[in-house]
Every structure is written in C-alpha cells, then in structure tokens.
N, C-alpha and C positions, 0 to 999 in steps of 0.2 A: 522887428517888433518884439520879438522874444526876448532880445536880449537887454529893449529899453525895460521891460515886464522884470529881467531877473534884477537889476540895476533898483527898479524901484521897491522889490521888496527887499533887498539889502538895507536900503534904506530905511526902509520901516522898521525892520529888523533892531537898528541900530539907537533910532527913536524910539522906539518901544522900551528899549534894556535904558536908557538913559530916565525917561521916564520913572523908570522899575528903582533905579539907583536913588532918585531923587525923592521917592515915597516916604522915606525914614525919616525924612524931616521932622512931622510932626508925631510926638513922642504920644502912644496910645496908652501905656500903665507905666507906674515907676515900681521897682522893688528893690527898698531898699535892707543891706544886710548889717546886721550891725556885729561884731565881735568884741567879746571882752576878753581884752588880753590879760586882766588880770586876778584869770582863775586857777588855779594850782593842778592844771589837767594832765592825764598820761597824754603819753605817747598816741593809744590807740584814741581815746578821744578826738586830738590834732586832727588822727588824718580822719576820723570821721567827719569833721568840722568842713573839714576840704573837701570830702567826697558830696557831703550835704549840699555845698556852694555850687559846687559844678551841678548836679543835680537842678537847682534851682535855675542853674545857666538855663541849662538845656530846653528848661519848659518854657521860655521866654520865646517871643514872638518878634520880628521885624516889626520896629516901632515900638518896642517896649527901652527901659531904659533902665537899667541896673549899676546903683551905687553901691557902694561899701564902707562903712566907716568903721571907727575903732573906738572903745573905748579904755582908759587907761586908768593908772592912779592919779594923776594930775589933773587937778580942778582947773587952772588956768589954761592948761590945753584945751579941755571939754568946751570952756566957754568959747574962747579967744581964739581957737583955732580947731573946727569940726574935727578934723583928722579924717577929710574925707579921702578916700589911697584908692579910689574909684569909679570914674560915674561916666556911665557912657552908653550911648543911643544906639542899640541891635540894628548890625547892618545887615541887609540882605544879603543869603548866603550865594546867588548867583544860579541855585537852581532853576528857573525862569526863564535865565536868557540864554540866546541863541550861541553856543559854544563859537562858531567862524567871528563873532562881532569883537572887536579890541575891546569895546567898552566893557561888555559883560568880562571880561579878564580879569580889567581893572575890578569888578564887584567881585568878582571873587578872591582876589587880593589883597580887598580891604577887608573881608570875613576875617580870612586868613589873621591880619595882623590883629583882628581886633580877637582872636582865638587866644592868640600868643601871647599878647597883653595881659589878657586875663588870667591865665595859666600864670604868669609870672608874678603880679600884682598878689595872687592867692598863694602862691610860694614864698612868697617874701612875709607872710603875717608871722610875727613873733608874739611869743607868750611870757608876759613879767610876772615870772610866778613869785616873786615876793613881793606884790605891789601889797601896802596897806592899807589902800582907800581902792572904793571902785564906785564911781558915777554914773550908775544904769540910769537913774531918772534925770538928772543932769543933759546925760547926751539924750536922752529920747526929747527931753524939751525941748536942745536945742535942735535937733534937726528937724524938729514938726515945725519950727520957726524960720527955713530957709526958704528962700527963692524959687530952688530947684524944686523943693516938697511940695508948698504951696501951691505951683503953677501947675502940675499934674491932679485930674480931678480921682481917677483911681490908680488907688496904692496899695500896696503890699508890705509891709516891714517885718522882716525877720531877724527875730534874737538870738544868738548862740552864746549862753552863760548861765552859770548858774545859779543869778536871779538875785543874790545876795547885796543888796546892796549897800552899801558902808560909807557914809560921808559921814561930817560934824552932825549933820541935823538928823537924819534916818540913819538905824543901823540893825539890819535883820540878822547881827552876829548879838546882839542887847534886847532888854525888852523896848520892843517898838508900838507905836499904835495904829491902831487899826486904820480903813483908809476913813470911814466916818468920822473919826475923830480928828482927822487932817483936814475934813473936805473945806472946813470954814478962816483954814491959816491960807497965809500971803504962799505958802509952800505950794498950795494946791491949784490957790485960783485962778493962774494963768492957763493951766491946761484942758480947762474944759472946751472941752467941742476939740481939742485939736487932732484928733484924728478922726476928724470926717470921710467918709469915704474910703476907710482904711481897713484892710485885715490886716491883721498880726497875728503870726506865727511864734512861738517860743520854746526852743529848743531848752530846756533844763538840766545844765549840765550836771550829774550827781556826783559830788566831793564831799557832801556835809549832810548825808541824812539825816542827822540830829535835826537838823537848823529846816531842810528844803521838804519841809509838812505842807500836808492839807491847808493850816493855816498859811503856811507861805504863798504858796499858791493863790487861796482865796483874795487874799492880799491883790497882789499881780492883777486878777481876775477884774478884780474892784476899781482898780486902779485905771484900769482901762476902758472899764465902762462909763467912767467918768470922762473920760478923753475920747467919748462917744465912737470909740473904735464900731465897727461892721461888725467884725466877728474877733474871737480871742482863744486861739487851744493852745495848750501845753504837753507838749512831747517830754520825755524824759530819755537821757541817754547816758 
C-alpha cells in the first residue's frame, strides 16, 4: 500500500510541474522596450542603457511578455520592417516544481536559455552614431499598430533616447510646432487612442541640452496624451 501511495504522488508531482510549465501560455502584460540607435551616446550611457533593460527583465512576471525593438535612421526599415531583435513570453523559472521530477528540469532549462537569449540579444544592440535621421514617432506608430501590441490589453512601453526627433516632417533639431498645432494634420490623426491601456516610461537620454527643454518635454508629454497613454514620466540620464 505504501508504495502504490509513493507511486501516486510522483505522479501528481509530475502533473503538477507540467501543469506549472503550461501556465505561460497566456501572456498577462506586454513590455515593450524600444531603443534608439541613433543617438550620439558615451560609453557610460550604453551600459546604463543595458543595466536599465535587465532591470526591467527582472521585475517581469511568468506570463508577462517582453519585446525589444530598435529604432534607426532609415525610414523604410521603420515602416517595412519593425526591427523587432526580441519578443518573448517569461518562462517559468522552475521554482515550484519538485526538484526529483525530469519535467521540472526541463522548466528550468528553458529559464536558463530564455536567460541567455536575452543577455545575448541586449549585447548585440549597436549605436549608429552618425545616423542623420531618427524616427521616434514613426516607430512608436508603428508598433501600437501590430498584432503582438494590439492583442495584449496591458502594456508597458519603454523609451531609451534622447527624444529628439528628426524626420522630413518633424524636427526638434529646427523650429517645430507644438502638439496643438499638429493635433488636426493627417500627421496626428492616426494615433489617437493608440495607447490604450498603456504606461510609458521615457528614459531622456542628455546629449543636447540646448535642444532637450521643458518645451521638449512638454511636447512628448502632449504627444501622448493624445495617444490616450495611462500614464507618461520622463527620467533623465
């Protein structure tokens, strides 16, 4: 009798952590980080930039889902091709399950590579510091316009740049206009409401004192309250 007793809670043991592994299915918050490669940053910036992200790892939850994208000088990337370099659903770390069960191994093996992954993916971000153009509002349209964004009802989007944006049409390096004076062009209209349900975070990267004012700022501020973001702070670093 005892030993059909130990037999059946191995078992259970074993359903249990299967169970436990199978939970991250469905994805509970997304946060996604966005990087602009092309700001003219030190050295120590970089790795603050990196220290920030892993940071951000950390406070994530099984079942949360953490993308990365990039932004660049190239407008036809932005549109055409997200430059997403990350996106991937927090696996449980295997604390839970029963250390003797195979299965709980394997969870904790898939932590493991999904550790490694990301460590590698956040090593690999390069910085084009003589890019001439930089499409911050470009890439924020378009990733509030994807599949993966959309389908998540809470978000998190974090910025790491220093806000300046510089296409043909907007350029916070010239005199530019306010966001009321945008709010009624083709430039604007798509974005309203698009970040429902969203914080934003925005790391300000400082290279350009002159240029990254209260006004600049305000700007940003405005900008996303129109895109009915949750909430909006500005860090400075």
């Amino acid at each position: 009798m005892l030993k059909h007793l130990v037999i059946l809670c191995f078992l259970f043991e074993c359903l249990s952590c299967n169970n436990f592994s199978d939970s991250y299915m469905v994805p509970n918050q997304e946060t996604i980080i966005i990087v602009d490669r092309t700001d003219p940053l030190t050295t120590n910036q970089q790795i603050r930039i990196l220290q920030e992200i892993n940071l951000l790892k950390d406070e994530l939850r099984t079942n949360d889902i953490i993308a990365i994208y990039e932004v660049t000088g190239t407008l036809e990337v932005n549109f055409k091709n997200p430059l997403l370099i990350y996106n991937q659903l927090i696996p449980p770390n295997g604390n839970n399950c029963n250390e003797l069960t195979t299965t709980c191994n394997y969870v904790e093996e898939d932590f493991k590579n999904f550790e490694d992954s990301f460590s590698k993916t956040i090593g690999n971000i390069k910085f084009d510091k003589s890019s001439n153009r930089s499409y911050i509002l470009e890439s924020i349209r378009m990733i509030s316009k994807t599949k993966e964004f959309t389908s998540v009802k809470n978000k998190k989007v974090v910025i790491f740049s220093n806000m300046l944006q510089n296409s043909e049409t907007i350029s916070h390096y010239r005199n530019y206009k306010s966001i009321s004076e945008l709010q009624n062009t083709s430039y604007l209209l798509d974005i309203d409401g698009s970040l429902i349900d969203t914080e934003v975070q925005i790391y300000m990267l400082l290279d350009r004192g002159d240029l990254q004012t209260k006004k600049l700022k305000q700007w940003w501020l405005d900008y996303f309250n129109i895109t009915k973001a949750t909430t909006t702070t500005i860090r400075t670093f």
